[in-house]
C-alpha positions in Angstrom: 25.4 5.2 -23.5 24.2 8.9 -22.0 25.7 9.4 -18.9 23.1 10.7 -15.8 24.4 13.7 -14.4 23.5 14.7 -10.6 24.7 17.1 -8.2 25.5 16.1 -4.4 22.3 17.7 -3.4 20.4 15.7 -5.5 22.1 12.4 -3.7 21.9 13.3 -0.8 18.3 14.2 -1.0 17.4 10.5 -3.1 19.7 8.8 -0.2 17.9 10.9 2.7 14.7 11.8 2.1 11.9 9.2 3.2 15.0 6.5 3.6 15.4 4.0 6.5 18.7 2.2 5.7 21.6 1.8 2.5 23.4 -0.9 2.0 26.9 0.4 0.8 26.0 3.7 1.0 29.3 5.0 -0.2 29.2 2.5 -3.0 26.0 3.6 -4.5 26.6 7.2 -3.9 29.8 6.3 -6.2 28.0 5.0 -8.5 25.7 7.8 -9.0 28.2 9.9 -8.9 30.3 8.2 -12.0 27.4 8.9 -14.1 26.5 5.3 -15.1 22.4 4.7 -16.1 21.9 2.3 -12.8 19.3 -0.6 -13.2 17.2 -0.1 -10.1 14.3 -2.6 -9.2 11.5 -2.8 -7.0 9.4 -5.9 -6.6 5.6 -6.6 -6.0 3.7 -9.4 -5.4 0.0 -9.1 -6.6 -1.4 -10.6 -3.5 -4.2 -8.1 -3.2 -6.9 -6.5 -5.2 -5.5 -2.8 -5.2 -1.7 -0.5 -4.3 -2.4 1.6 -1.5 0.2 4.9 0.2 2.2 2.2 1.4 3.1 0.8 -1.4 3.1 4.6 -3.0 6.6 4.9 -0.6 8.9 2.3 -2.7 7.4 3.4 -5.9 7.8 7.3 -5.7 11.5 6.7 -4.8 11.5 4.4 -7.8 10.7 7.3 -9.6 12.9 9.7 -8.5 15.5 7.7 -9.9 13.7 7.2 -13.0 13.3 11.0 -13.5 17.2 11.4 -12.8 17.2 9.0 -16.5 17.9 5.6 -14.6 16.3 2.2 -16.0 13.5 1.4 -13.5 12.6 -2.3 -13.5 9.5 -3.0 -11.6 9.2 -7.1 -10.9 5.6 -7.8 -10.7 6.1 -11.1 -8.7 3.1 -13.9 -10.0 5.3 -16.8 -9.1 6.1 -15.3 -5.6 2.2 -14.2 -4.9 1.6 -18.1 -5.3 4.0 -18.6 -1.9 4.0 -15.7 -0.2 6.0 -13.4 1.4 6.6 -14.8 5.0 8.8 -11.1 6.3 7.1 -10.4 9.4 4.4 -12.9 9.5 2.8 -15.5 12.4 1.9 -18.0 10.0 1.8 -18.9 7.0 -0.1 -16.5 4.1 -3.1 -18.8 2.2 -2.5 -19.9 -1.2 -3.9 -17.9 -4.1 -4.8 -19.0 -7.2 -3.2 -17.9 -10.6 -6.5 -16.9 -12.0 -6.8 -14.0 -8.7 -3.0 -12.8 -9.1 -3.3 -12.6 -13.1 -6.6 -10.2 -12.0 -4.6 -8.4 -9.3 -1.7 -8.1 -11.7 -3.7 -6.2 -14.1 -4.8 -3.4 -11.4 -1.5 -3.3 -9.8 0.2 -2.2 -13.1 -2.4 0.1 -13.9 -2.2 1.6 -10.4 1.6 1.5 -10.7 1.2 3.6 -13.5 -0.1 6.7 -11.5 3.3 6.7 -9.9 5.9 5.3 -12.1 6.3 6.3 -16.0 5.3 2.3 -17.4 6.0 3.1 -20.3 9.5 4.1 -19.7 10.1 1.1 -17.2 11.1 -2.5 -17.6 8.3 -5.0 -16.8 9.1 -8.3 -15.6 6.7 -10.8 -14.6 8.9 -13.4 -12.4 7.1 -16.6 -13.3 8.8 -16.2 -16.8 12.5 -17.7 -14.8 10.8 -19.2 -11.7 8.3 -20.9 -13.0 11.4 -23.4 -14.2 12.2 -26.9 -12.2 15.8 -26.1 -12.9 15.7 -22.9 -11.4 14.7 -24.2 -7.9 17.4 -26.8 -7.5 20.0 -24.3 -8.3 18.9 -21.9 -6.4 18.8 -24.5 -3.8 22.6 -24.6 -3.2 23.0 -21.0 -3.3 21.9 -20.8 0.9 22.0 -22.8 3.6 18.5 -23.5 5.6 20.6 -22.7 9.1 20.6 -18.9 7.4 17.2 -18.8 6.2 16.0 -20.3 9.2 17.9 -17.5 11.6 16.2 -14.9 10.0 13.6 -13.5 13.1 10.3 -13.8 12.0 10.9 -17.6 11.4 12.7 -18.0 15.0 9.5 -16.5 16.6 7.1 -18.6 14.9 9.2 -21.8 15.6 9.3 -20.8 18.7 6.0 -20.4 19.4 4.9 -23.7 18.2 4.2 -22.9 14.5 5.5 -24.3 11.1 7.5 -22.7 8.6 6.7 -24.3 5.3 9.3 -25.3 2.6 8.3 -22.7 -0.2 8.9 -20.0 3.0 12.4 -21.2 3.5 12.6 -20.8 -0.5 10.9 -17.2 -0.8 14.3 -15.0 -0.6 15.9 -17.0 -2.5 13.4 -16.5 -5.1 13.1 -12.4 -4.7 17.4 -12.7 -5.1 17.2 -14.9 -8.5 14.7 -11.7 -9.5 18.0 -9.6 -9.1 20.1 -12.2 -10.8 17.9 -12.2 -13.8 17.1 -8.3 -14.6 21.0 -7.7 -13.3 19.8 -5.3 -11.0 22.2 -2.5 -9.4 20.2 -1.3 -6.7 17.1 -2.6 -5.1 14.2 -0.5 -3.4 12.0 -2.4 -0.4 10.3 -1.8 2.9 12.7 -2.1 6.1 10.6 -5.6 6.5 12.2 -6.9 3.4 16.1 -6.4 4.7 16.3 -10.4 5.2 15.1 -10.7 1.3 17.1 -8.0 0.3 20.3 -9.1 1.5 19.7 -12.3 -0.1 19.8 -10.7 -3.4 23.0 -10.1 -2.8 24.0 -13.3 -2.1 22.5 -14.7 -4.7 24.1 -12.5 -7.3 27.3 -13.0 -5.7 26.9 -17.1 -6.2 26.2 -16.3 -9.8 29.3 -14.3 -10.1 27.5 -11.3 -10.7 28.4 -7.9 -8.8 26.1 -7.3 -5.8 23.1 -4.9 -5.8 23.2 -2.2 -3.2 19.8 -1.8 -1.3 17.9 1.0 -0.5 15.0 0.8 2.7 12.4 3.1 2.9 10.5 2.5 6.6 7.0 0.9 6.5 4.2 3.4 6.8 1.4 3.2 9.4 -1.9 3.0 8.4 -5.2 5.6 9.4 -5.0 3.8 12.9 -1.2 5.0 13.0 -0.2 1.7 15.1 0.1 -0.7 12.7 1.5 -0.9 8.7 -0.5 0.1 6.1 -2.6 -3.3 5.1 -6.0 -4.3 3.5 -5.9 -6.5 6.1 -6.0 -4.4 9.3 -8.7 -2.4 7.3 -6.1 1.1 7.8 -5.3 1.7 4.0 -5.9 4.7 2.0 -6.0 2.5 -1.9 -4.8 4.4 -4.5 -7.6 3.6 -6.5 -10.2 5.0 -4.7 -12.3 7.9 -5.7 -10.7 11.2 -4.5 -13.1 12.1 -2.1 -12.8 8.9 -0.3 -9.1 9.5 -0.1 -9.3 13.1 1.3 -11.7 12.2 3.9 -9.6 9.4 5.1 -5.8 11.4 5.0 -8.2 13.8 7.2 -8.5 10.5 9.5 -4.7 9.9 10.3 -3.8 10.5 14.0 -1.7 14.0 14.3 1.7 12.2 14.8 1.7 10.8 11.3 1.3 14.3 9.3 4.9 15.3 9.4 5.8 11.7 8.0 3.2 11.6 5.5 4.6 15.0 3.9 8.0 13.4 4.0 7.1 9.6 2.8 4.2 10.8 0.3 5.2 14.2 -1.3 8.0 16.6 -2.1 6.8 19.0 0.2 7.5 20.5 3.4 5.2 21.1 6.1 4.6 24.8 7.3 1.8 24.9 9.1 1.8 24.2 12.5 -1.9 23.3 13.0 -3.0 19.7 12.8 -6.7 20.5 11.4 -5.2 22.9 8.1 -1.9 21.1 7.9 -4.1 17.9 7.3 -6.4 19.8 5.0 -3.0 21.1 2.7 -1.6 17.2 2.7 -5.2 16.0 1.8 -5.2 18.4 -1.3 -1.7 17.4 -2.2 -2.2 13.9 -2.2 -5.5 14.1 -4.2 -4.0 16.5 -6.4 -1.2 14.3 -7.2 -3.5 11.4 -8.3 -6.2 13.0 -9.4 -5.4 16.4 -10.6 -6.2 19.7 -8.2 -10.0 20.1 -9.6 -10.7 16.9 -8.2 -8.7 18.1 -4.9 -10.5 21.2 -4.9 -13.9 19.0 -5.1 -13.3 16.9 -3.1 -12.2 19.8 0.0 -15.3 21.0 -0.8 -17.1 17.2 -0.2 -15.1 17.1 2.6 -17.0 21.1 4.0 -20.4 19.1 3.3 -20.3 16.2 4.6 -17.9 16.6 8.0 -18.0 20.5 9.0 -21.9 20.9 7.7 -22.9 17.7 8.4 -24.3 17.7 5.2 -25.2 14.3 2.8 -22.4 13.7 0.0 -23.6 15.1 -3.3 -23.9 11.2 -5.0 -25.8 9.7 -1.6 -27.2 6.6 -2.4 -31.4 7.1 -2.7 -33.5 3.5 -1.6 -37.3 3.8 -2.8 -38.7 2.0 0.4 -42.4 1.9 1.6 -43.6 4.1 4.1 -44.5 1.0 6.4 -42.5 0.4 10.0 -39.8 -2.0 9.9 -36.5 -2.1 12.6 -34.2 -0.2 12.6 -32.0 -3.3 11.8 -34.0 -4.2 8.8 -33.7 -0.7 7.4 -29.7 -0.6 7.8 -30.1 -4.3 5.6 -32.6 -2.7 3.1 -30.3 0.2 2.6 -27.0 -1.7 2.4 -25.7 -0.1 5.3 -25.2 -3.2 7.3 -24.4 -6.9 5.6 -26.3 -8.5 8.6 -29.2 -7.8 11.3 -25.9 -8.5 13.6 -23.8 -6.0 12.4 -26.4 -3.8 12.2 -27.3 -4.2 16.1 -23.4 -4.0 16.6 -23.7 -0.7 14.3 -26.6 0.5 16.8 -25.0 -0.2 20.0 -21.8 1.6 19.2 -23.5 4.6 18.2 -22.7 4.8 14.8 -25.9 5.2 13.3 -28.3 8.6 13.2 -31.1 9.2 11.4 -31.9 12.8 10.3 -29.0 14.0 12.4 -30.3 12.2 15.7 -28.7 9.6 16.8 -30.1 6.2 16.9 -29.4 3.5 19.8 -31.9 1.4 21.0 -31.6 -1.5 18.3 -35.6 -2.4 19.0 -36.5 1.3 17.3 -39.1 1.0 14.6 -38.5 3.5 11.8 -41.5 4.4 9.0 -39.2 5.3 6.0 -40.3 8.6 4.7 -38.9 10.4 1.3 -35.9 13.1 2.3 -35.1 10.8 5.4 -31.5 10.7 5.2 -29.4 7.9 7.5 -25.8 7.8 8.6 -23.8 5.1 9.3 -20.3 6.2 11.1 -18.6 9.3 9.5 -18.8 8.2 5.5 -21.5 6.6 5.1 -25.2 7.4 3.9 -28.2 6.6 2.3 -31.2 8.4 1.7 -35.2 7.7 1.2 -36.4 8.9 -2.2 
C-alpha cells in the first residue's frame, strides 16, 4: 500500500485550521506522520431537502485529507434520518418517511459532490447494517442508559418536563456501529456531535477494534450570525442555490462573521480591512468555488444592479395583469410575492414592499397595474408588470 507523505506544516495546518477540538491529538498527528492511508469518515443524515455552508465545514476538511491520498468514507445515514439526531435538541425531531430521505439522499450526494471527489470516496448508506434486528440488541449492551442519559441536552429536556424517546437513547450508539462497520480511523463532526463521537469510540472499543480519533470543527452561524446554520431558522446559505442568490446572501452576514467565514469556508486569508469589499472578495470566492469565477463575476455584477443601483435582477419575474384597481394585498397574491392576504398585510406594515422605488405602507392602497411597473418585496425579491 502507497504511503501518504506530509510535512509538519501540512499537520498542523489540517489539525488547526477551522478546528474546534482533537481527540488524541498526538495520536493522530502520529499517525499521519507514519505515513499510513487513514480511513477518515464523516456522517450525514438526509433529514433535509438540500447541504448548505454549514455542512460545507465537515466536508471541505474531509477533503483536505482526501487530497493528502487518504480513504474518505462519507456515511449517508437513511436509517439514522428515520430517528433523528437528538445533539442539542428541546424535543424530539418528527419522523420522516423513507420515501423523503431516499429523495434527500439523492441531492445530498450530488451536493456532496461539489465538495468532496465521490468518485474517489467510499459511500455507505447505514441502513445496509442497521437496518438488522440483531444489530440493535448488540449494540444494546455496548452502553449503559445512565451514560447516554448524562449526556446534557437529554438532562435539560428531562429536566424541563420533556421526554426522551427510546430510539434517542439509541442514536449514538447507532452513529458508533457506523465507525465499527467502515473501520474508521478518524472521524469529522460538528462540536454538537462530541457526545456521538465519543461513543464511536466506545463502541469500537467493545468490538475489540482500535479507537477512532475525532476531529471537531465548530458549528457555523447562520446570515443572522446568532444561531447555527439551519433550514429551520431560515439563516442558510444552500449550496444548491443559484449563484446570485448566494452572493447576495454572503453580502448579508453580520460583520463579526467575515473573518470566520474565510477561515471555516476557504483557504484564504483575509486582507482587507473593510467590511463592505472584504464581503464583496469572500462573496466572489465562495461563488467561484461552486460555480466557477464567470458566474462569480456575474453574479458581482447582479449584485451592482439590484443593491447599489437599485436596479430589477436581469430574470425578474413579468405577471401579465389587467390594468383594473385591485389592493395592494391582492396584487402581492397575484404576483406570488406573498402566500397570503395576511402576510401580505404583515409584508405592508413592516415596510418591505415598494412599488416603482416608493415605498408602500398603508395595506388599504389600491394599485392599477400598469406594464413596466416593477414591485419589490424586501431586498431580493421582484416582480414586474408586462
Amino acid at each position: 500500500m502507497a504511503r501518504v507523505k506530509i510535512d509538519e506544516k501540512t499537520i498542523e495546518k489540517i489539525l488547526g485550521r477551522g478546528v474546534e477540538e482533537v481527540i488524541a491529538k498526538g495520536h493522530l498527528e502520529a499517525a499521519l506522520r507514519s505515513g499510513k492511508k487513514l480511513r477518515v469518515k464523516f456522517g450525514i443524515d438526509p433529514t433535509a431537502p438540500d447541504l448548505h455552508l454549514g455542512h460545507a465545514v465537515p466536508l471541505r476538511k474531509l477533503r483536505q485529507f482526501q487530497d493528502l491520498g487518504h480513504k474518505a468514507v462519507l456515511i449517508i445515514g437513511d436509517f439514522t434520518a428515520m430517528i433523528g439526531d437528538p445533539s442539542g435538541r428541546v424535543g424530539a425531531r418528527p419522523p420522516l418517511t423513507k420515501e423523503r430521505v431516499k429523495e434527500n439522499m439523492k441531492r445530498y450526494l450530488r451536493q456532496a459532490g461539489k465538495i468532496i471527489n465521490v468518485k474517489n470516496a467510499e459511500i455507505h448508506y447505514n441502513s445496509k447494517w442497521l437496518g438488522k434486528k440483531q444489530t440493535i440488541i448488540e449494540l444494546s449492551r455496548a452502553a449503559t442508559v445512565q451514560q447516554v442519559l448524562h449526556r446534557e441536552d437529554f438532562k435539560k429536556r428531562i429536566a424541563e418536563g420533556g421526554d426522551v424517546t427510546l430510539l434517542e437513547v439509541l442514536y449514538p450508539l447507532l452513529q458508533g456501529y457506523d465507525s465499527v462497520m467502515v473501520k474508521a480511523d478518524a472521524e469529522i463532526g460538528g462540536t454538537d456531535q462530541k457526545f456521538n463521537l465519543l461513543m464511536g469510540r466506545q463502541i469500537q472499543r467493545y468490538f475489540g477494534m482500535a479507537e477512532q480519533d475525532i476531529l471537531m470543527v465548530p458549528l457555523l452561524e447562520g446570515t443572522d450570525g446568532v444561531r447555527k446554520m439551519s433550514k429551520s431558522y431560515d439563516n442558510y446559505i444552500g449550496l444548491d442555490v443559484v449563484p446570485s442568490e448566494m452572493f447576495g446572501k454572503i453580502m448579508s452576514i453580520p460583520d463579526q462573521l467575515i473573518d470566520k467565514y474565510y477561515v471555516f469556508l476557504t483557504d484564504k486569508e483575509r486582507k482587507i480591512a473593510n467590511p463592505y469589499p472584504a464581503k464583496i472578495e469572500l462573496a466572489e470566492t465562495l461563488v467561484g468555488m461552486y460555480y466557477g469565477t464567470r458566474a462569480a463575476t456575474e453574479a458581482n455584477r447582479e449584485f451592482a444592479r439590484v443593491f447599489r443601483k437599485h436596479g430589477a435582477p436581469s430574470e425578474t419575474p413579468t405577471f401579465k395583469l389587467p390594468a383594473a384597481p385591485l389592493s395592494i394585498l391582492d396584487l402581492l397574491v397575484r404576483l406570488r410575492l406573498a402566500a397570503s392576504k395576511s402576510q401580505a398585510k404583515q409584508l405592508v406594515e413592516q415596510g418591505a414592499v415598494e412599488i416603482n422605488g416608493q415605498a408602500c405602507g398603508d395595506f388599504r392602497a389600491k394599485i392599477t397595474p400598469k406594464s413596466g411597473m416593477l414591485i419589490k418585496v424586501g431586498k431580493r425579491r421582484f416582480a414586474k408588470i408586462a
